[in-house]
C-alpha positions, 0 to 999 in steps of 0.5 A: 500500500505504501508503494502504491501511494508512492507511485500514485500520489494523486490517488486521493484526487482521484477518488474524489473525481470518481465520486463526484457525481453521487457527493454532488447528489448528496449534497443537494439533499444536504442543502434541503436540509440545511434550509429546513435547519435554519428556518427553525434555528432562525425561530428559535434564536431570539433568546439564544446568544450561543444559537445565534453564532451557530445560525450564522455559521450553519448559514455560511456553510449553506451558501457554500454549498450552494456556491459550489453546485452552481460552480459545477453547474457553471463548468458543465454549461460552458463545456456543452452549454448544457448543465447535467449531474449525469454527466459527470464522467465525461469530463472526468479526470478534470482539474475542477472535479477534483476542486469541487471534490475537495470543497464538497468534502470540506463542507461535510467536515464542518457540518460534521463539527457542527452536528452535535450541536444541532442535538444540543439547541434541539433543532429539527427540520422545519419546512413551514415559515410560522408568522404572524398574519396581519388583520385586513383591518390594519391595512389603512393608512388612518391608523398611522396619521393619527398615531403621528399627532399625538402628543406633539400639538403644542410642539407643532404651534411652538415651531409656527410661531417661530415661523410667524415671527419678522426678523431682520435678516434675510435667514434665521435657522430654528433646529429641532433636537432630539433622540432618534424616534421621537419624531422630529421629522413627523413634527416637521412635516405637521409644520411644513404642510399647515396651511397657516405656513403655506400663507407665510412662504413663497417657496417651500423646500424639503431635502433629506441630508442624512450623513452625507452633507455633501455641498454640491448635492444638497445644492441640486436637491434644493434647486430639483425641489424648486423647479422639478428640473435635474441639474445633471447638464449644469455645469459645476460653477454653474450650479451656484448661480442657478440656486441663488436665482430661484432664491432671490426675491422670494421669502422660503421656508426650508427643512433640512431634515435629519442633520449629522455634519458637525464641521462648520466650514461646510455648513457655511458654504451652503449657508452662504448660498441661502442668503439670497432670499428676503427677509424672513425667511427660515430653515428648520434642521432636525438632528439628534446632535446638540453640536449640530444646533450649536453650529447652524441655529440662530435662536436656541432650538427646540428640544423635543421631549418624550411623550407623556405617559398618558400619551404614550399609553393612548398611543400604545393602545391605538396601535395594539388593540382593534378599538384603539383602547382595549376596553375589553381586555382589562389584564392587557391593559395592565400589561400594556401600562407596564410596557410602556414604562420601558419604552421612555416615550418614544413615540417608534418604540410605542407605535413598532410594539404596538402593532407587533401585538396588534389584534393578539390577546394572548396575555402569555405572549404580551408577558413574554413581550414585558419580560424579554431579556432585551429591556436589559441591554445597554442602549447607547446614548439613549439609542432605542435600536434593542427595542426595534430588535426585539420586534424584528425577532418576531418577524418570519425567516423570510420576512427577516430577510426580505427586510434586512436586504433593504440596508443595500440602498443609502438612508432616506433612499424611495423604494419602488415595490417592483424593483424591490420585488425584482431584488427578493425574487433573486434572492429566492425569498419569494416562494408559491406553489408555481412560482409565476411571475404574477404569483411571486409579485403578489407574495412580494405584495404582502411582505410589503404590507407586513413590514409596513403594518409592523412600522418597519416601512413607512409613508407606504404609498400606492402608486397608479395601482401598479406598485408602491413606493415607501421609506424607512426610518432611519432608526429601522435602516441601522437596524436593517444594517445590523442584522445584515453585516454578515451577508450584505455591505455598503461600500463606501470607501477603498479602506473599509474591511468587509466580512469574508462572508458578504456576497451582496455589495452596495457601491454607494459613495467613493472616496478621493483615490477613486476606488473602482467597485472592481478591485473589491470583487476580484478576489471573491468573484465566485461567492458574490450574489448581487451587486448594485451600483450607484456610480457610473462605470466605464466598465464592467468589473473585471473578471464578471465572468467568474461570477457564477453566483451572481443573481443581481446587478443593477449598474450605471454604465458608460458602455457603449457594447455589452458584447463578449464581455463575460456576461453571458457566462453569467448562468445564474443572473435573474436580474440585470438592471442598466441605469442611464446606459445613453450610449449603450448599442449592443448586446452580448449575442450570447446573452440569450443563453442566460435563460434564467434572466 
């Protein structure tokens, strides 16, 4: 024997060759099972730190696993453009079987290691996705609007009268202060659209400014608000003179919604440019950051409080019970009083665990609700993020999912159902008995309507009949972030580390040594599963046909051909979206074997 291994070094490759097709065939059982484990692991880790670990691990071997069919797949297709487990022995020996052996035998031995601890947390294949239903009754934007008054009138008429006082400078600056989730932008929008204000203000304007208090952005968002016309033709020197021209002459009110730049100098940049406007004029800034209302407020701001107890509890009530009041559930009642007391009156907080229990009157699951280990954390200044936890653990697996694949796009980002639709089909969140297109938009519907149900979305909006637009709270943005870092990450700059285990990718803002998206892509080429870029390319990455894995771009290219460029390798692309492709002439010829697009 020992002679024989002398002279045949290979063997053991060999042996791994010869048995690739009944490991493969054993491995797509495996993956049955892998998902049936982790949809009742996903149940039950909410109170479990040690299970919640194990999850991620049991995940990443998961799409390992997947990884490595679809590469086999990929080598099969590209030898008879025809992708068949049975015919494994035509292309034997080959240097890939023997790759894809050892990867098939590397994911069994971690599943090895990982077995007793399935026994150990007690898991069991599940294949049916337990949620909770939402009521007819919930989907009706009236229980929102009223949610959203209550408690703030007093703040509303403070601002106003602010709004009504004359000055004698062309811009006074009013910001409104306060933790995250109390309402500052709701209060804003009760002023901004008041009739009394639309009397006092020629011109009104509203922009998001979020993280990125980029300049020249916020200048073309102002002057798009004014004038509903994009800059994109101006030129940079241009742009200036555009937005002091519509300003000039005309009293303007403008809100500068969700303030974080804490550097003076770029404030006054964009202050200097809002001079232009008449005597009178205002801007109102949300933010959590005192620093922030120090430096751009010309009167003292106004610090938004949390809502009164009595308040809170009306607000809680409405939410959770049918009646708004829950005058037949007396022991609820009580429990809900105790709740409240831990949600500090923030009007998130109040309204997000209201409708988790929404139309529930099992007093045991409103206990558990009271009870729940997440009171306990730590909440960083005043940050309510455990709470918002504590709703998204009694989402479904697929809901979950579906919702943290929303942290890709920046914060204050419009969704459109239909693309994030397109997005969760790719993803293989979305499943029906058939799996028609129409069918599958209709279950991307009612995901919709849940997480919105739920306040993880908002301003949920039907459109022409055809799909929805919404938004999310920023508070629920970082928590989609949170709760996605191991699979999805926003790229923003040639430094920042990513996780070996990402596969989606966002390029959303570039730092000054003019990262390309490509260089981040090439060395894990065949594990990425989407991408989607917010940044003109003159290229496509580099080596797109290693993608094997890729079921999702969406880019903005200068490209004038998509010919023979590695996309038609691309066997397991379902979505490929082109943004502002003005020069774009022709298509891959090959393109038309990608049946799955």
């Amino acid at each position: 024997m020992v002679e024989c291994a002398h002279r045949c070094p290979y063997s053991g490759e060999v042996s791994l060759s010869w048995n690739l097709e009944s490991d493969l065939r054993r491995l797509q059982r495996t993956i049955t099972t892998i998902k049936a484990v982790l949809l009742d692991a996903e149940t039950k880790q909410t109170q479990d730190h040690q299970l919640r670990d194990w999850l991620g691990k049991l995940r990443d071997v998961f799409y390992d696993a997947e990884d490595v069919l679809e590469e086999f797949e990929f080598h099969a297709s590209r030898r008879q453009r025809k992708s068949s487990i049975s015919k494994v022995r035509q292309y034997f020996p080959s240097s890939n079987s023997v790759k894809i052996g050892h990867k098939i035998k590397d994911i069994r031995e971690r599943l090895d290691e990982m077995a007793d601890d399935r026994l150990k947390f007690h898991l069991v294949e599940s294949h049916v996705d337990v949620r909770h239903v939402i009521p007819k009754e919930r989907e009706t934007n009236s229980f929102f609007q009223a949610s959203d008054i209550i408690g703030r009138k007093e703040d509303k008429e403070d601002i106003i009268s602010f709004l009504k006082q004359p000055t004698h400078v062309n811009v006074s600056v009013i910001p409104i202060v306060g933790i995250g989730g109390l309402g500052k932008t709701t209060l804003s929008k009760m002023v901004y659209n008041d009739k009394k204000v639309n009397r006092l203000f020629k011109l009104k304007m509203w922009v998001c400014v979020s993280d990125d208090f980029d300049v020249n952005r916020l200048m073309k968002e102002i002057i798009y608000f004014a004038t509903h016309e994009d800059c994109a033709k101006l030129k940079a020197n241009e742009i200036p003179k555009c937005l002091q021209k519509i300003l000039g002459g005309r009293k303007i009110l403008l809100v500068l919604d969700d303030v974080w730049n804490e550097e003076p100098m770029k404030w006054m940049d964009l202050k200097s440019l809002l001079l232009n406007g008449v005597n009178g004029s205002k801007i109102i800034v949300s933010t959590r950051s005192k620093r922030v209302s120090d430096i751009m407020g010309t009167i003292p701001p106004h610090f938004m409080q949390g809502l009164s107890f009595e308040d809170s509890l009306s607000l809680f009530k409405m939410c959770a019970f049918k009646d708004g009041e829950g005058k037949d559930f007396p022991k609820l009642c009580k429990i809900a009083e105790e709740i409240v007391g831990k949600c500090k009156g923030v009007p998130l907080a109040l309204r997000t665990l209201g409708s988790l229990l929404f139309a529930n009157t099992d007093e045991e699951e409103w206990l558990r609700i009271k009870r729940s280990d997440i009171w306990q954390l730590k909440q960083e200044k005043e940050d309510i993020l455990p709470v918002l936890k504590l709703s998204y653990d009694y989402l479904s697996s697929r809901l979950k999912r579906c919702f943290a694949y929303l942290s890709l796009f920046p914060k204050d980002y419009i969704y459109a159902s239909d693309s994030v639709t397109r997005h969760w089909m790719a993803y293989g969140l979305l499943s029906t008995s058939s799996n028609e297109l129409g069918e599958l938009e209709d279950v991307a519907e009612g995901y919709l309507k849940d997480l919105w149900s739920r306040c993880f979305i908002k301003d949920f909006e039907e459109i022409d009949h055809l799909y929805y637009k919404f938004k999310i709270h920023d508070l629920m943005h970082d928590l989609a972030i949170s709760v996605a870092k191991s699979e999805c990450a926003v790229i923003k700059s040639r430094s920042q580390r990513v996780h070996g285990s990402v596969r989606h990718f966002a390029y959303i803002v570039f730092d000054s040594e003019h990262q390309k998206p490509q260089e981040i892509l090439v060395n894990r080429s065949k594990t990425v599963r989407s991408i989607i870029v917010q940044e003109k390319l003159n290229e496509l990455p580099q080596k797109i046909q290693n993608m094997i894995s890729l079921r999702h771009m969406e880019i903005t290219t200068q490209e004038r051909h998509l010919r023979e460029n590695g996309i038609e390798c691309l066997s397991s692309l379902q979505y490929l979206l082109l943004h502002e492709c003005h020069h774009l002439v022709t298509l891959s010829e090959g393109m038309k074997r990608l049946t799955g697009l």
